[in-house]
Steps between C-alpha positions, in 0.01 A plus 500: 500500500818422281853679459342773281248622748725525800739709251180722418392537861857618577449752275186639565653539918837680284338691273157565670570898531547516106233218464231703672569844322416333184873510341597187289749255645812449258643183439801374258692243348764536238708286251822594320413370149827369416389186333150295494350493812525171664185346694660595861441871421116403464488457874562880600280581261200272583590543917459937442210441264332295737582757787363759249149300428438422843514864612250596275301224652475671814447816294865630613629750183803352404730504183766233358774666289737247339796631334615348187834596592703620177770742635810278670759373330558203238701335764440106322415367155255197511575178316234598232596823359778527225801511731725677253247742376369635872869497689591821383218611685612406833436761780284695287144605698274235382265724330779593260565154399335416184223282442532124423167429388279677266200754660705617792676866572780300640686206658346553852129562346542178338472304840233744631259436214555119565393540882229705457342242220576199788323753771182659338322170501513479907310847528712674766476864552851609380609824356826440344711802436856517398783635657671692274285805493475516850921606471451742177223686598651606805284263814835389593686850542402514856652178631805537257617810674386370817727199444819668352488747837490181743760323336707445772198433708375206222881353487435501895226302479613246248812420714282482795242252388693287205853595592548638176785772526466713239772743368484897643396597192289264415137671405172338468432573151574340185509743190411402140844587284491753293723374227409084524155556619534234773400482877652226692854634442525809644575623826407831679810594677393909586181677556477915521150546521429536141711228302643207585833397360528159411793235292359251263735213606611196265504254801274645759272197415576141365252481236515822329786750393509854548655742250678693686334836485505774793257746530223726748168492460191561648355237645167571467182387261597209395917565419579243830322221719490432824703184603253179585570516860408870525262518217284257654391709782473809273188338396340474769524923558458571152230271444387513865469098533327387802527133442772291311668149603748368265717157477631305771891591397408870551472414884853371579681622789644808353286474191338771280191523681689616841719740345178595271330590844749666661575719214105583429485606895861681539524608155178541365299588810239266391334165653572193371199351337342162678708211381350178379853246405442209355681187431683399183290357219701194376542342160580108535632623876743776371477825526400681154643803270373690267827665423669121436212338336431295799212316527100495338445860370124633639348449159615149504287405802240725475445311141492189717227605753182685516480836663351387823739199577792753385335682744513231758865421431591817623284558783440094661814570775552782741733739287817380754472164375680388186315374182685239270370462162539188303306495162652148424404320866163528695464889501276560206288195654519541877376852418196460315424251743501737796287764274241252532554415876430844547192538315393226717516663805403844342146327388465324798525131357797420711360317816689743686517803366788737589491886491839554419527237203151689369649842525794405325309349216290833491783732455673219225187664276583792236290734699467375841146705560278342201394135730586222276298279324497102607596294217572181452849433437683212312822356727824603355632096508179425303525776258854439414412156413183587329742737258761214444186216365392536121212324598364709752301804431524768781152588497382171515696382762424798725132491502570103604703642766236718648254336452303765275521739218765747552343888477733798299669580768616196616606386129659810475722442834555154361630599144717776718691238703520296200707808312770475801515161562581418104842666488578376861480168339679530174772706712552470858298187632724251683445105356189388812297751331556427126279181427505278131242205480655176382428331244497201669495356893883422613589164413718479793284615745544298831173414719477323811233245527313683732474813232430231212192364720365901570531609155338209368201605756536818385469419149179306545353801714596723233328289220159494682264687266333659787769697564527880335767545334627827704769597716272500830341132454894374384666650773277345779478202318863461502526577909237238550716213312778687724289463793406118412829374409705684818733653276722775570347799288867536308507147377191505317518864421906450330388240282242739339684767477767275296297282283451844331786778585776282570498667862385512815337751557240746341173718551179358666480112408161482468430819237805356355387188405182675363681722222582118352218259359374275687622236320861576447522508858400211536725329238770634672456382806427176355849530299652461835283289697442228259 
């Protein structure tokens, strides 16, 4: 059993009333679509999709609804829109803010369009929906008036919780102005039951001006929104949520989650839904931003990996454990790596298979129920070097590697990892992994007389005609003369590695003297023995 199914069998003891009259479970995520969606958002999304697919494993009705959420204000302008043209903009609802890009309704729609393209290819059950209808076609009416009549009780419970002493006529409700059309500006100050009377304020916020305007209104179907802290357990009534976990910042002492809970259970009269927090996802160890520009947008990684490792990015730690991300160190490596660990243990080849690694690499699949199919696999550190020889064919190479012809489905994986490994290369990879043949052995490479004496053995065991010329028969070859001479394994493997990459270091020394003739190896060694 891993993280996911303890949070499912907590459910099913939660919900098993609803569960066992046949109603579907609802759970949700959201994301305020101010700017591309960085990677870190991925992880809510993948951590409630994976809650979502493993209920309907155990045949439990269940729905994910993610809101693509285009109603708050344009409260930041990232670094890659036209500054000048979009700042008049500021602390307009985002759905109001024009698009930047061609084929969208508008700014926010723009981002949403982008995450749903870096999402679709992972399969999860999602139903997106937007917020903005919810407000204008009247679902929010309810827990607007609600609100507005337990003002005092709401300003109660901020000051309570966060310490956050709101003014006495302070209201829980931000209208859209009238005359400058924006949201983030105005504040509610009365409330008769019917309209709400509200000051669009030039400084009420830092980055946007109001224009001055007073006015009443109703503040219902879609004229006003809900304010984050308040809105946020509206949801869960209007949409009646039963599970939702959010960020780790959300859970603060006196954070939005606490006040969120009180005010869905004092205000609303409703249960919060189970919680499942998880850590930060970290770019380079900061924290990211969509908003600032901060860090690799989704698209950017997804582009890097395929849809099960992206997959297993989000979903390898408990969610209370930070991920960092990396795409210029060991991530991109380390991960495809473990991919295959798991597959190990999943098809049993590990000597010691372990349940919990198996599972894991189960649910890593685009639909967890369809039983994978065992393929053979080429090694990321041998692919990547593969990609960066002109004198290597892929094909070729892998069928020496397995030791057989590769079937369609194998060559199809292979060409697959291939595709994401490329642009790692050209982009990201750090210098162990990028790899240039000289065009000549060192001249000033130093060798002990000990190495001189093994790598003339070696060179005579690698001339003997009896030997195939493969990466098997080289590599035990070369441990013999290892073996013979009492060498340590670095100080005859270094010298190989450098008579040809300058380095080191590099991927399996026996296959990788077999991608060279037989002969040039050995004129290279005898460059440097002689």
């Amino acid at each position: 059993m891993i993280w996911v199914d303890q949070i499912v069998e907590e459910i099913a003891t939660r919900f098993h009333d609803k569960i066992a009259e046949g109603k579907p479970l609802i759970i949700r995520d959201e994301k305020t679509l101010s700017g591309r969606v960085h990677v870190g958002s991925l992880r809510g999304i993948v951590i409630h999709g994976l809650v979502s697919q493993v209920l309907s494993m155990r045949n439990i009705q269940n729905t994910f609804k993610f809101e693509l959420n285009d109603f708050d204000p344009m409260d930041g302008l990232p670094i890659y829109v036209d500054q000048e043209q979009y700042r008049p903009h500021m602390g307009k609802p985002l759905f109001a803010v024009p698009a930047h890009e061609p084929g969208a309704e508008n700014y926010p729609m723009v981002f949403g369009k982008e995450l749903q393209r870096v999402v679709e290819p992972l399969r999860l059950p999602i139903e997106y929906y937007t917020l903005r209808p919810l407000y204008e076609t009247g679902k929010f009416n309810e827990v607007i008036r609600e609100a507005l009549d337990n003002a005092e009780k709401i300003r109660t419970i901020y000051y309570e919780v966060s310490r956050g002493k709101k003014a006495d006529d302070w209201h829980p409700l931000s209208v859209i102005c009238e005359q400058c059309g924006r949201v983030g500006t105005t504040q509610v100050t009365g409330w008769d039951g019917e309209k709400v009377h509200y000051t669009c304020k030039e400084h009420y916020v830092k980055w946007a001006e109001g224009c001055g305007h007073r006015g009443s209104i109703s503040p219902f179907d879609g004229n006003a929104k809900l304010p984050w802290k308040v809105e946020w357990p509206a949801k869960w009534k209007v949409l009646g949520v039963d599970v939702e976990g959010a960020g780790k910042d959300h859970y603060a002492a006196g954070g939005s989650r606490e006040i969120g809970r009180r005010i869905s259970e004092e205000v609303f009269h409703n249960p919060e839904p189970l919680n499942i927090p998880y850590e930060f996802f970290n770019f380079k160890g900061k924290k990211m931003s969509a908003s600032k520009g901060l860090g690799a947008s989704a698209k950017e990684i997804a582009d890097l990996l395929p849809p099960t490792l992206l997959k297993l990015l989000m979903i390898r730690k408990v969610p209370n454990q930070p991920i960092d991300l990396d795409p210029e160190g060991a991530t991109i490596p380390t991960l495809f790596d473990e991919y295959d660990r798991l597959a190990d243990h999943y098809f049993r080849r590990h000597p010691e298979p372990y349940e919990g690694y198996a599972r894991t690499f189960q649910l890593t699949q685009i639909d967890p129920i369809v039983p994978p199919k065992d393929l053979w696999k080429m090694r990321f550190t041998v692919l990547s070097f593969i990609l960066q020889m002109p004198h290597l064919t892929l094909r070729e190479e892998a069928v020496k590697l397995k030791g057989s012809p590769l079937n369609a489905d194998e060559f199809a994986a292979l060409e697959e990892r291939a595709k994401y490994v490329l642009p790692w290369l050209k982009n990201y990879a750090p210098e162990e992994f990028i790899y240039k043949i000289l065009k000549e052995p060192l001249s000033d490479l130093k060798l002990d007389p000990a190495q001189v004496t093994a790598l003339k053995a070696l060179k005579t065991a690698l001339a003997s005609p009896s030997l195939v010329w493969e990466g098997a028969p080289i590599h035990e070859t070369i441990h013999l003369v290892k073996a013979e001479q009492a060498i340590e394994p670095k100080n005859l493997f270094q010298p190989l590695y450098q008579l040809f990459l300058g380095r080191t270091s590099g991927p399996q020394v026996g296959w990788f003297l077999s991608t060279f003739q037989r002969e040039e190896v050995l004129r290279r060694i005898d460059a440097v023995v002689s």
